[in-house]
FIMAR-298507 format. One line per 5 residues: number of its first residue (from 1); their letters; for each residue x, y, z of N, C-alpha, C. Coordinates in nm, 3 decimals. Layout:
N
NUM> a> X:Y:Z:X:Y:Z:X:Y:Z  ... $
This chain:
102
1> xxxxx> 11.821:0.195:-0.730:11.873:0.276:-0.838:11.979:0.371:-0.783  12.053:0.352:-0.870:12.181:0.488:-0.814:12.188:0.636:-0.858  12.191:0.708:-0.708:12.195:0.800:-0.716:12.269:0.935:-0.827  12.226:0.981:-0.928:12.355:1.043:-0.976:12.387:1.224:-0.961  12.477:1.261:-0.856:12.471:1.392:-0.830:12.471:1.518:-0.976 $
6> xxxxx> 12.383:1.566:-0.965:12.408:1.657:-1.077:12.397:1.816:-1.038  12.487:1.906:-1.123:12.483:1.994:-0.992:12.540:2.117:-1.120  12.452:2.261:-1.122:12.388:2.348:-1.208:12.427:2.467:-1.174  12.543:2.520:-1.299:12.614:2.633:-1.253:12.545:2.740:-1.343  12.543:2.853:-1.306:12.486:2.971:-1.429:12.604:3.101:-1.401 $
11> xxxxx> 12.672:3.159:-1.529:12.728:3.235:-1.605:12.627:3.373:-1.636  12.646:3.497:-1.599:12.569:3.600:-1.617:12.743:3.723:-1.627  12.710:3.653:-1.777:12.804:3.745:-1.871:12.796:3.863:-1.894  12.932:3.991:-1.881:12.889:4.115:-1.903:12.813:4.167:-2.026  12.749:4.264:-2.080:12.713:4.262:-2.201:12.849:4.300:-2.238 $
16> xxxxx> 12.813:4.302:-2.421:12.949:4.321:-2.513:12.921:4.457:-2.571  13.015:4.553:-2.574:13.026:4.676:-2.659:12.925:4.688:-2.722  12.892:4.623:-2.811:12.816:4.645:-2.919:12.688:4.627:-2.852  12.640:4.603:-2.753:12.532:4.529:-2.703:12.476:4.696:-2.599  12.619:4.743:-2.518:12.612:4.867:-2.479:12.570:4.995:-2.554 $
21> xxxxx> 12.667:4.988:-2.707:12.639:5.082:-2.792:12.515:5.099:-2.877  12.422:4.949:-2.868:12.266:4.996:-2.903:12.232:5.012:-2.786  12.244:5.021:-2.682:12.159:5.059:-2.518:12.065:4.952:-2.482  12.133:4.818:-2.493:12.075:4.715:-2.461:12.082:4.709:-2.307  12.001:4.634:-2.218:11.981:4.621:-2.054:12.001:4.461:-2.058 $
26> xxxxx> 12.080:4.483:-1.958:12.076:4.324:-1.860:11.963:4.244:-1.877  11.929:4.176:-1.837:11.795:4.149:-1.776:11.792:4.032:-1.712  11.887:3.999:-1.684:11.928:3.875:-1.543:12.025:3.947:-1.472  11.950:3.924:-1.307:12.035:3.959:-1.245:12.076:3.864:-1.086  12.169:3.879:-1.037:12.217:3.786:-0.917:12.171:3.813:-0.815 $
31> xxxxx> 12.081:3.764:-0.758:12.064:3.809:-0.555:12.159:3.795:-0.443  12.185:3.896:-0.434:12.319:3.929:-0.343:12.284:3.806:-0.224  12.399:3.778:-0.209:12.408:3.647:-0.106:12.340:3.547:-0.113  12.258:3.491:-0.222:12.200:3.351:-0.228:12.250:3.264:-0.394  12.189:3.211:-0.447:12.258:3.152:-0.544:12.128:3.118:-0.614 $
36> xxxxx> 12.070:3.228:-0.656:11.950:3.272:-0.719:11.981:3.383:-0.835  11.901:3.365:-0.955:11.898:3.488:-1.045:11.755:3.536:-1.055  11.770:3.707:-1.044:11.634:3.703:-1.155:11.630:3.768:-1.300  11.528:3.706:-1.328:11.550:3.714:-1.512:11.390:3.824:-1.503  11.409:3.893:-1.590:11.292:4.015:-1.653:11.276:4.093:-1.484 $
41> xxxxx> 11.136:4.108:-1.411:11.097:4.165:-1.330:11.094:4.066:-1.184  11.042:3.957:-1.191:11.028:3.923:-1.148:10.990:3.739:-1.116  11.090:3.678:-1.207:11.086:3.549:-1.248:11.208:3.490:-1.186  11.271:3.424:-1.066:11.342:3.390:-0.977:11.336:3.230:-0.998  11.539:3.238:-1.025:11.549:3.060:-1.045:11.720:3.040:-0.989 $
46> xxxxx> 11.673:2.936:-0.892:11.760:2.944:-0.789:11.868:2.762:-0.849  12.014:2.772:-0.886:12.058:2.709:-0.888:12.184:2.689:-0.792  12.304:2.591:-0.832:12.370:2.541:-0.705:12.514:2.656:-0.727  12.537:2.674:-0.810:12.657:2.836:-0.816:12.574:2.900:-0.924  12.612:3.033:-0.860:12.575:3.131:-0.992:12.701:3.244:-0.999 $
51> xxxxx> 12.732:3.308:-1.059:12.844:3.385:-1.111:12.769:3.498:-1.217  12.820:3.628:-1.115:12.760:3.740:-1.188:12.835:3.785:-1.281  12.807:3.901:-1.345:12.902:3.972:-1.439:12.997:3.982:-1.393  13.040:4.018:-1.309:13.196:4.023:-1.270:13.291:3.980:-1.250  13.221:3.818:-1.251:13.309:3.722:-1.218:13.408:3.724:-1.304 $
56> xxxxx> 13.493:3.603:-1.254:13.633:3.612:-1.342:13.644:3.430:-1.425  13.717:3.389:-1.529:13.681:3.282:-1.605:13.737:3.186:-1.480  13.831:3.234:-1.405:13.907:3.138:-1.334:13.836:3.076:-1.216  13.738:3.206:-1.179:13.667:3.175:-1.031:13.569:3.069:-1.051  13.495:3.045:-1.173:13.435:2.944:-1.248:13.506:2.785:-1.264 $
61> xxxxx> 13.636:2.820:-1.285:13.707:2.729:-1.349:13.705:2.665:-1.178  13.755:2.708:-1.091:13.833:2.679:-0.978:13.772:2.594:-0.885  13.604:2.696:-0.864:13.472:2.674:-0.783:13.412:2.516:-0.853  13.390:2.524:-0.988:13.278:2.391:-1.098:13.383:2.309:-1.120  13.475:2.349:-1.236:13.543:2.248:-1.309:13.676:2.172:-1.214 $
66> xxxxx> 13.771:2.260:-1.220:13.894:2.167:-1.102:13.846:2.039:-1.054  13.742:2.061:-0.944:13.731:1.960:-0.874:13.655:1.852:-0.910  13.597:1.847:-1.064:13.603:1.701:-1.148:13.690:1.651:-1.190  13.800:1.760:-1.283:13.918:1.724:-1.278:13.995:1.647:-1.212  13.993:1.660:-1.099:14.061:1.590:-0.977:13.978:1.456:-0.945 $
71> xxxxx> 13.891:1.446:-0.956:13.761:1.339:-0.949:13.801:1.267:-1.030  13.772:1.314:-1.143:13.850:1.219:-1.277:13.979:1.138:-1.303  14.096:1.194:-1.217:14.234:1.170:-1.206:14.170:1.018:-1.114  14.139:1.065:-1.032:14.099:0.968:-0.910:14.001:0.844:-0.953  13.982:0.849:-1.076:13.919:0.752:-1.131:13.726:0.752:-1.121 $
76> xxxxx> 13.675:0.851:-1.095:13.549:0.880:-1.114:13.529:0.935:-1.270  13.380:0.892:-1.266:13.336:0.966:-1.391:13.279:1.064:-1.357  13.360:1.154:-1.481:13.245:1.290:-1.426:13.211:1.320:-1.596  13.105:1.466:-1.607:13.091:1.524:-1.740:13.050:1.701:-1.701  13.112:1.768:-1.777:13.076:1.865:-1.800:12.999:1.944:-1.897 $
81> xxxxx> 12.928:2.004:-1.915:12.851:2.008:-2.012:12.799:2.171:-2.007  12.841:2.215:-2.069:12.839:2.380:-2.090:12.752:2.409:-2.219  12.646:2.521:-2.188:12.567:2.537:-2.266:12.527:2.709:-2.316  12.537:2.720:-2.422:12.512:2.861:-2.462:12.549:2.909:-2.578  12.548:3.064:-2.643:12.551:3.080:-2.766:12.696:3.084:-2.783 $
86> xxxxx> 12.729:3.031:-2.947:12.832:3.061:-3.013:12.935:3.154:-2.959  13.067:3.131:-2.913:13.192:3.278:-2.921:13.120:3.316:-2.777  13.040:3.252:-2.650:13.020:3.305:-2.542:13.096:3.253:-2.460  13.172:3.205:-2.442:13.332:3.184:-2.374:13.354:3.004:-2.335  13.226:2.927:-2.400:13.200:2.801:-2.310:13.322:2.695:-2.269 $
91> xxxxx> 13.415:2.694:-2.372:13.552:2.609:-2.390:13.666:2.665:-2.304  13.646:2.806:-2.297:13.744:2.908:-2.199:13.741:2.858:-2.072  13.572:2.921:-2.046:13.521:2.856:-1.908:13.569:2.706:-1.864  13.574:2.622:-1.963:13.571:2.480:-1.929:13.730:2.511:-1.889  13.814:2.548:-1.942:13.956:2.489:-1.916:13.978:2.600:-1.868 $
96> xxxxx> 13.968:2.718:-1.787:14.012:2.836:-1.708:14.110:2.902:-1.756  14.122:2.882:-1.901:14.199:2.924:-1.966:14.376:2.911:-1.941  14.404:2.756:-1.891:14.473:2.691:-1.880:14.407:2.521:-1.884  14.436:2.511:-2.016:14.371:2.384:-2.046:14.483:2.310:-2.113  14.492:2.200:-2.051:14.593:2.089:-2.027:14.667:2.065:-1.873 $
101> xx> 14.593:2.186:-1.804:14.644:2.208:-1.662:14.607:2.192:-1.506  14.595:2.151:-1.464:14.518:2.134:-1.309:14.515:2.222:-1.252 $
């Protein structure tokens, strides 16, 4: 059976204004130097990139997506598959906000 690499990025989006202005809290957070989050107190889930609030759409774009892109040119199949709520940036993310572009 053939192998198929699959490989699990996580997005830990800033909150939004409105999210600040009821005094809402984080509640995922990144472990400095590993590629682990934790979610509530103490519930730890370790995937293959993670990207904290700070990140930027491009560092996402550059690190995950590009280099299917390029895979793809080259005649591999690849898929991306972005998951999350409504208006949370998922289509941005996908194309680094240069989409039609390498």
């Amino acid at each position: 059976m053939e192998e198929i690499p699959v490989k699990v990025a996580v997005r830990i989006r800033p909150l939004l204004p409105k999210e600040i202005l009821h005094n809402q809290q984080v509640c995922v957070r990144v472990v400095p130097n590993t590629q682990q989050v934790i979610m509530g107190k103490d519930r730890a889930f370790t995937f293959d990139f993670v990207f904290g609030q700070k990140s930027l759409q491009n560092e996402l774009y550059v690190t995950c997506i590009k280099p299917l892109v390029l895979s793809l040119i080259e005649g591999y199949n690849v898929t991306v598959f972005a998951y999350g709520q409504t208006g949370s940036g998922k289509t941005y993310t996908i194309g680094g906000g240069h989409v039609g572009e390498c």
